[in-house]
C-alpha positions in Angstrom: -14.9 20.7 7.8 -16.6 21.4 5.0 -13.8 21.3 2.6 -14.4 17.6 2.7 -15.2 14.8 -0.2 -16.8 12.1 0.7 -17.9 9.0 -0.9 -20.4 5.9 -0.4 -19.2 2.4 -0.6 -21.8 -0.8 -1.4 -21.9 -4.1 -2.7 -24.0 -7.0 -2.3 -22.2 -9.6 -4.5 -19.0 -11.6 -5.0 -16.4 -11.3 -2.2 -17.8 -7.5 -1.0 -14.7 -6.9 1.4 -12.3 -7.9 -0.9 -13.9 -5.7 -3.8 -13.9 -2.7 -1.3 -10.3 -2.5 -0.3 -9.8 -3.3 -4.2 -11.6 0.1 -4.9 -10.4 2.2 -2.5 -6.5 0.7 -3.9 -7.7 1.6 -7.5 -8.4 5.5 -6.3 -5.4 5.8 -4.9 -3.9 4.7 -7.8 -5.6 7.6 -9.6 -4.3 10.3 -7.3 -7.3 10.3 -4.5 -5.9 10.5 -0.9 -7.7 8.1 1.8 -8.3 10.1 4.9 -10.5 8.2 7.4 -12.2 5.2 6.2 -15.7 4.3 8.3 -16.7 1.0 9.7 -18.6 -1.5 7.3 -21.9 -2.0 8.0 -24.5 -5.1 7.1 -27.8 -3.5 5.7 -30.8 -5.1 3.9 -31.1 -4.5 0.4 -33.1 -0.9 -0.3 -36.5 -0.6 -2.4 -35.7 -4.2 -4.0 -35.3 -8.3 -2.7 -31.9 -9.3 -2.7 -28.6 -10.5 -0.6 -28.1 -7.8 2.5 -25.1 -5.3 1.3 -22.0 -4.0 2.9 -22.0 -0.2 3.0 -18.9 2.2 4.0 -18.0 5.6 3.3 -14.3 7.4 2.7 -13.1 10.8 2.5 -11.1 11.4 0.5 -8.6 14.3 -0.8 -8.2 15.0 -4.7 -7.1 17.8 -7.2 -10.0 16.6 -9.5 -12.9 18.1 -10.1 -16.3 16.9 -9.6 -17.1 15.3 -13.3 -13.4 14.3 -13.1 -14.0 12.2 -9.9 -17.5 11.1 -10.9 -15.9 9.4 -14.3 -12.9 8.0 -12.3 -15.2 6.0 -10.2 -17.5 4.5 -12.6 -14.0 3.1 -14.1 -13.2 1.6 -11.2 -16.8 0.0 -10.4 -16.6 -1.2 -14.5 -13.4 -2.5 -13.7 -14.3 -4.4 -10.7 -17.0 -6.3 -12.7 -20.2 -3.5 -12.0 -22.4 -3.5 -15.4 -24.8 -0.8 -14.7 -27.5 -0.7 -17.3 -30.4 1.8 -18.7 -33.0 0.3 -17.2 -34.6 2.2 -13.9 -35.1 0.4 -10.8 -32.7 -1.3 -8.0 -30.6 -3.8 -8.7 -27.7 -6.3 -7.1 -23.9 -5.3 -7.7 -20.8 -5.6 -6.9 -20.1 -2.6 -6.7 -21.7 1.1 -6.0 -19.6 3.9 -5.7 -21.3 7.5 -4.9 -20.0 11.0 -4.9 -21.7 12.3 -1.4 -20.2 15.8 -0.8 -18.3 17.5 -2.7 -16.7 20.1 -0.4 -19.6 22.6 0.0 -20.6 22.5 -3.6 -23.9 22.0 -5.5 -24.1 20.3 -8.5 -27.4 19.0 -10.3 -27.0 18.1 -13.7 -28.0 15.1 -16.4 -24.7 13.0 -15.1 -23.6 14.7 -11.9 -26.1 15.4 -8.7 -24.2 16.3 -5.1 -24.9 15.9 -2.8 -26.6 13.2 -3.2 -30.0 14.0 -3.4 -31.3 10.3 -1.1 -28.4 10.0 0.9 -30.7 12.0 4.0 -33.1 9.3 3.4 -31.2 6.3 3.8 -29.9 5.1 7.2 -27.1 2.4 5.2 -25.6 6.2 3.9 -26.1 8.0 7.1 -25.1 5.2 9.4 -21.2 5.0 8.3 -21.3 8.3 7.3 -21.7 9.5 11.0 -18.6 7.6 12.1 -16.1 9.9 8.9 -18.5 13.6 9.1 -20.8 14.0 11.8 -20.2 17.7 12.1 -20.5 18.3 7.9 -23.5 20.2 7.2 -25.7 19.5 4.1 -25.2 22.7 1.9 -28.9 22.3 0.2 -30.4 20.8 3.9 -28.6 23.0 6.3 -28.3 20.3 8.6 -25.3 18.3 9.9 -25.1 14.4 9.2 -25.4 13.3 12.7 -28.8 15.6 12.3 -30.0 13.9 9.5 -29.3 10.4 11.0 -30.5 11.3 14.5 -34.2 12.5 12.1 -34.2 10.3 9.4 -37.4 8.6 8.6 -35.8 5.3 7.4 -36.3 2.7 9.7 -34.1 0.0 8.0 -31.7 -1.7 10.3 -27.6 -1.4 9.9 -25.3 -3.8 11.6 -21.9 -3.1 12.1 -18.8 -4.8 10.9 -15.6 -6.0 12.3 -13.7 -5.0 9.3 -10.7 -2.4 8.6 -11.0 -0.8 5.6 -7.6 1.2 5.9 -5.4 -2.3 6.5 -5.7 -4.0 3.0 -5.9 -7.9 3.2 -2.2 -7.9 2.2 -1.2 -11.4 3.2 -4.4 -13.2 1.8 -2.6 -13.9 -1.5 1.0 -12.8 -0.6 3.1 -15.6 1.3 6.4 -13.5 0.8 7.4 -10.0 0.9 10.5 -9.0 0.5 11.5 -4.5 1.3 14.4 -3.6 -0.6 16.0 -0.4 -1.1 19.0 1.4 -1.2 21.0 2.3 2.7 19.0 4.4 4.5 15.8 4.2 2.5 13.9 2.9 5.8 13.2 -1.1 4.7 13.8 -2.6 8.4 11.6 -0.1 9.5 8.7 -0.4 6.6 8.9 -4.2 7.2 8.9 -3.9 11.4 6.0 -1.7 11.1 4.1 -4.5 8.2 4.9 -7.0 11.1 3.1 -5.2 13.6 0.1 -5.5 11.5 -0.4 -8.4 9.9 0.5 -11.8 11.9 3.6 -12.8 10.0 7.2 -13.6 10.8 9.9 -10.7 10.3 12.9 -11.8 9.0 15.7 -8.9 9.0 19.5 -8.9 8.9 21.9 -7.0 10.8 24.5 -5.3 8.5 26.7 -4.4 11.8 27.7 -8.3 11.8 29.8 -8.2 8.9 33.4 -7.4 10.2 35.0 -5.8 6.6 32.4 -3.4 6.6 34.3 -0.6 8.1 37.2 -1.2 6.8 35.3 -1.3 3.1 34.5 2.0 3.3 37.5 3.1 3.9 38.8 1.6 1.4 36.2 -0.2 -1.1 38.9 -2.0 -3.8 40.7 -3.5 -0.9 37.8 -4.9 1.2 35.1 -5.3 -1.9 35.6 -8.8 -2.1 35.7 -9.5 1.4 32.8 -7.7 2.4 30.4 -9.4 -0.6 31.8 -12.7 0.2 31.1 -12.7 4.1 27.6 -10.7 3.2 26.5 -13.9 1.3 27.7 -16.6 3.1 26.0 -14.9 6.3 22.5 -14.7 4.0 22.5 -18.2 3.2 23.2 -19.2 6.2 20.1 -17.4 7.6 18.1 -18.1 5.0 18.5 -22.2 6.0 18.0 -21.4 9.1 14.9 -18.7 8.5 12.9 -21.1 6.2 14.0 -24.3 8.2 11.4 -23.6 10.6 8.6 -23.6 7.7 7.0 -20.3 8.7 3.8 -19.4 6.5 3.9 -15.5 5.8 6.8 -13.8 5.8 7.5 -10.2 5.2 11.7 -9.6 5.1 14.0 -6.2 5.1 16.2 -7.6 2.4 16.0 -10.1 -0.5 19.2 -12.6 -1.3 19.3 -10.4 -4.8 20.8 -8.0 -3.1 24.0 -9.6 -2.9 24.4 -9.6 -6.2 23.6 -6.1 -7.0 26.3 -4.9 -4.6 28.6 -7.3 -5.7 27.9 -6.0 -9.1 29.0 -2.4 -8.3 31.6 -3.0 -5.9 33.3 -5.7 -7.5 35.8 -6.2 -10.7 34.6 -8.2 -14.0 36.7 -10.8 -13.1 35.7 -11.3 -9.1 32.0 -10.6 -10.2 32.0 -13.3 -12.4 33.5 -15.9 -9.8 31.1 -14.5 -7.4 28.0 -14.7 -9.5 28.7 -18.6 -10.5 29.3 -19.2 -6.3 25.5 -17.0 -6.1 23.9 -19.1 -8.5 24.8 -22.0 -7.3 24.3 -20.9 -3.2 21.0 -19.5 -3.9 18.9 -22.4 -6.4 16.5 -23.9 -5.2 16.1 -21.2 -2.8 12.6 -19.3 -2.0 11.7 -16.6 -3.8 9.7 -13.2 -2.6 6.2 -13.2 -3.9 6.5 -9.4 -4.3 9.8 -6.6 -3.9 9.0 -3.6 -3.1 11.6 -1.4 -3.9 12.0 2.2 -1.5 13.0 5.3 -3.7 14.2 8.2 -2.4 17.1 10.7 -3.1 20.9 10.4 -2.4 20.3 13.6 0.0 17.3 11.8 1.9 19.5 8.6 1.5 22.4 10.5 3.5 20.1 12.6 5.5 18.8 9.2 7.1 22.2 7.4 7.3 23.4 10.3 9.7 20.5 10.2 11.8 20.8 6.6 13.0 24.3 7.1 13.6 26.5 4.2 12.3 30.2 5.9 12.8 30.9 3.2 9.8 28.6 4.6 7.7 30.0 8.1 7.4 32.1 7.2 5.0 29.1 6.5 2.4 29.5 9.3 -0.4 26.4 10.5 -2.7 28.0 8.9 -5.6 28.2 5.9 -4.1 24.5 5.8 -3.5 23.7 7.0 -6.9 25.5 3.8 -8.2 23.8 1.8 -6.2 20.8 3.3 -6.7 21.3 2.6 -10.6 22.3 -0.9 -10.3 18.9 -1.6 -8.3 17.2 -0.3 -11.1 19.0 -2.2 -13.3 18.5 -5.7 -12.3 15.0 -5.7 -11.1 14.2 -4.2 -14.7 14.9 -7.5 -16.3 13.5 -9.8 -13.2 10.0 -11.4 -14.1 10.0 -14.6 -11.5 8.3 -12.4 -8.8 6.3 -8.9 -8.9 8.4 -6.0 -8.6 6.9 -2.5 -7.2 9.2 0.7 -7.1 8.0 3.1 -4.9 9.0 6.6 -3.9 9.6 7.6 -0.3 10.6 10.7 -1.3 9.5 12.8 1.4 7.8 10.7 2.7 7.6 9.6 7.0 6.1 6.5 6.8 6.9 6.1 10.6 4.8 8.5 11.9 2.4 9.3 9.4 -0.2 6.2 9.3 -2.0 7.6 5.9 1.4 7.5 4.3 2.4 3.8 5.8 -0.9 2.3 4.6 -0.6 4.1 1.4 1.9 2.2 0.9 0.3 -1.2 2.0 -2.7 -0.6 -0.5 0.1 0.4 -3.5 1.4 -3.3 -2.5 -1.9 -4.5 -2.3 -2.8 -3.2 -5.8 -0.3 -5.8 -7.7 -1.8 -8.5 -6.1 -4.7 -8.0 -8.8 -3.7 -5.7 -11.2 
């Protein structure tokens, strides 16, 4: 318990929901680890007149020290438009970020003072901070926070939020989302999981439809064109009938690109180039993926995943295959600016089961919304 870090959230200007999950994006980006994210609460402004403010508080896991942490986060409030200036007194902002705890430590210097030498006196710290560390104890106080709160002298009134801190507002700019990856990287299941949690339409494909598939990889040269050929006919023909029925936000397993990039791989110079004019002339006009988010992982994670869901067709699959397709991805999205392309690593990574790693992923989405 009291290994923890734990940080304050407030703002008071500008969209302040919007410039909190935009934060807590921007730490992750800098290697800090969300852990439990409080609820937001509506406080009056503290020791000046001004707008109420939103107030949260995270922990948070990090190899940085102190200092290193401290720094990181007055980047990220400069970069999310907070000026702070010299002169003393309480001001409006967008943004106030504030090193609590850190773990058990003490630190009282010129630039660095934790734990926070007011937070004990201030009911919009100690309210959210209950709901992420009741049991920590104050190293300098020797009291826990649910302690502090329950004494506290402040006698300001908090009112809390119906807001989720750890579900980014993915789908407030996004209209499209598009999961590709190579087989077995996990994309239907990153994109049923998305579905569950933001009210969109999922639009998958079902790979067992396509009747040269077994026989491809048998016997790739034989069945290449065969295989490519059914695969984008069957696309388009979803793809009309997906978007035919005008649906608003829409996160997909697969993108139309993909087509190509197998075909690519699989295919000779000569078919390839038939196939690519018959592509570009299937797919204009067609609607394009706001963002693709790309799932990385390893040829042995890759085969690892592909025998655990037990396609008898799919035992065929060799690591080199994967590899190639693996390089071919890489390849074509390089080159691609008409949409936002994110490559992430799965790498070890259970996405399924492990919520922190599933919405790490959301926020990692999230962040090229407005980077």
């Amino acid at each position: 318990m009291q290994d923890q870090i734990i940080l304050s959230l407030g703002s008071n200007l500008g969209d302040r929901i919007l410039t909190f999950h935009k934060a807590l994006a921007l730490m992750e980006e800098h290697y800090i680890r969300l852990c439990s994210c409080s609820k937001v609460y509506e406080t009056p402004a503290w020791g000046f007149e001004s707008t109420p403010f939103y107030n949260a508080c995270v922990v948070v896991e990090t190899d940085l020290k102190a200092e290193e942490l401290l720094e990181l986060l007055l980047g990220i409030e400069r970069k999310l438009g907070r000026q702070r200036t010299a002169e003393t007194g309480y001001e409006a902002r967008t943004l106030d970020l504030d090193l609590l705890f850190y773990k058990n430590e003490i630190h009282y210097t010129e630039h660095l003072k934790v734990p926070h030498p007011k937070l004990h006196q201030r009911n919009f710290v100690l309210a959210p901070l209950v709901d992420v560390a009741p049991d920590f104890v104050h190293p300098v106080l020797l009291q826990s926070v649910r302690d502090l709160f329950l004494n506290t002298k402040d006698k300001a009134t908090f009112t809390a939020l119906d807001f989720d801190l750890s579900l980014p507002p993915l789908f407030d700019t996004l209209s499209y989302l598009a999961i590709e990856g190579n087989i077995g990287a996990g994309k239907t299941t990153l994109a049923q999981q998305i579905a569950e949690c933001y009210p969109v339409t999922l639009f998958c494909e079902s790979f067992v439809e396509n009747p040269f598939l077994e026989a491809f990889y048998k016997d790739p040269k034989t069945h290449a064109l065969a295989v490519e050929t059914y695969f984008l006919q069957d696309r388009i023909k979803k793809e009309l009938q997906f978007w035919g029925k005008a649906p608003k936000k829409v996160v997909s397993d697969f993108s139309l690109y993909k087509s190509l990039i197998f075909a690519e791989e699989n295919l000779s110079k000569e078919e390839f180039k038939k196939f690519k004019t018959v592509f570009d002339i299937e797919t204009a006009g067609k609607k394009i993926p706001d963002v693709i988010l790309f799932l990385k992982a390893s040829s042995s994670q890759l085969q690892a995943q592909i025998k655990k869901r037990g396609r008898a067709f799919e035992k065929e699959i060799s690591v080199e295959y994967l590899q190639k397709i693996a390089t071919s991805y890489t390849n074509y999205f390089a080159n691609k600016d008409t949409f936002l392309f994110l490559e992430y690593s799965v790498e070890g990574v259970d996405f399924k089961t492990d919520e922190r790693a599933f919405k790490k992923i959301l926020r990692a989405v999230f962040r090229t919304t407005f980077l």
